[in-house]
C-alpha positions in Angstrom: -21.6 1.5 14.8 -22.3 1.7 11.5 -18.9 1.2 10.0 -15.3 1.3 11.1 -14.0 4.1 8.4 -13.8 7.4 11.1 -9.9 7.7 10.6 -8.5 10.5 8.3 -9.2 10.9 4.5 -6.2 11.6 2.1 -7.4 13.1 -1.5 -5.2 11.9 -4.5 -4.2 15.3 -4.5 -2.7 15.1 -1.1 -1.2 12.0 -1.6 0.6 13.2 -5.1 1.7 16.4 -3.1 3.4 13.6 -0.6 4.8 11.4 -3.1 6.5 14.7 -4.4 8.0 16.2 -1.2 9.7 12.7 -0.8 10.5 11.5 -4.5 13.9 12.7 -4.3 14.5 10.3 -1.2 13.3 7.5 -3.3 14.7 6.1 -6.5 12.8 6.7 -9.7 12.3 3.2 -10.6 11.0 2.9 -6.9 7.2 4.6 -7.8 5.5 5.3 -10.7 1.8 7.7 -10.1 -0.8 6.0 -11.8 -4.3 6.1 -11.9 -5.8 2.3 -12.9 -9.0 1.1 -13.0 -10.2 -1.1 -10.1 -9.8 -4.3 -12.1 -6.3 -2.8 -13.6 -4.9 -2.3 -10.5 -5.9 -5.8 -8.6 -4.2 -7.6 -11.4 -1.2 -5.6 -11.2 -1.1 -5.7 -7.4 -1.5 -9.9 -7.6 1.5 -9.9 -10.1 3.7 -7.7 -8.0 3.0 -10.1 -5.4 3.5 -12.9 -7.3 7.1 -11.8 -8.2 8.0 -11.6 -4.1 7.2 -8.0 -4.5 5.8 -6.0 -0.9 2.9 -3.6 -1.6 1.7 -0.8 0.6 -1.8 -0.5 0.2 -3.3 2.6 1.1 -7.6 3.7 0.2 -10.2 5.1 1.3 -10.7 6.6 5.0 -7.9 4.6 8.0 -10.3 1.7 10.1 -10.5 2.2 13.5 -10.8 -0.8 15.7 -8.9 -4.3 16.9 -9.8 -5.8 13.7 -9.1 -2.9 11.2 -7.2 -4.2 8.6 -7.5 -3.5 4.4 -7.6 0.1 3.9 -4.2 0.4 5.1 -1.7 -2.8 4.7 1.4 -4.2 3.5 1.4 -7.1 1.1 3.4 -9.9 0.7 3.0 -13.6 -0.7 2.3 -15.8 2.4 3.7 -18.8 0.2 7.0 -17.5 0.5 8.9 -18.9 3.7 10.7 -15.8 3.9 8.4 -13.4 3.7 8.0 -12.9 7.3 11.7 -12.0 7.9 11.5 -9.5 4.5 8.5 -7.7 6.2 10.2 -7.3 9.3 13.8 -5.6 7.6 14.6 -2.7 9.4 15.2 0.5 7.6 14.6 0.0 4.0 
């Protein structure tokens, strides 16, 4: 096996074209699209978590496999003693 990346492949355009079927579900100040650079985007994502935010982090092709984890995740400080119960809300 060469690499665990065989699941499906969303372009930015196909994931704009989602974000906009659903945007009037979500509140505005809920998503913003942005394109960042790598290092952009890693600071951003630290400081959202930081601040007790939860990130979806979606790239690159889904992993396939037990250990598969990265390319598609939720975030969330692990310092936080409640941060288990907030990633386990159902329905929000």
């Amino acid at each position: 096996m060469d690499h665990a990346y065989y699941g499906p492949h969303f372009s930015n355009e196909n994931i704009k074209d989602i974000l906009d079927l659903y945007s009037e579900k979500l509140p505005a100040s809920t998503f913003k699209i942005k394109m960042l650079d790598i290092e952009d985007l890693a600071a951003k994502t630290a400081d959202a978590i930081s601040q007790g935010l939860v990130i979806g982090w979606f790239q690159g092709r889904m992993e396939w496999g037990p250990r598969a984890l990265g390319n598609r995740s939720i975030l969330g400080d692990p310092r936080r003693a409640d941060m288990k119960d907030i990633l386990n809300i159902k329905g929000h």
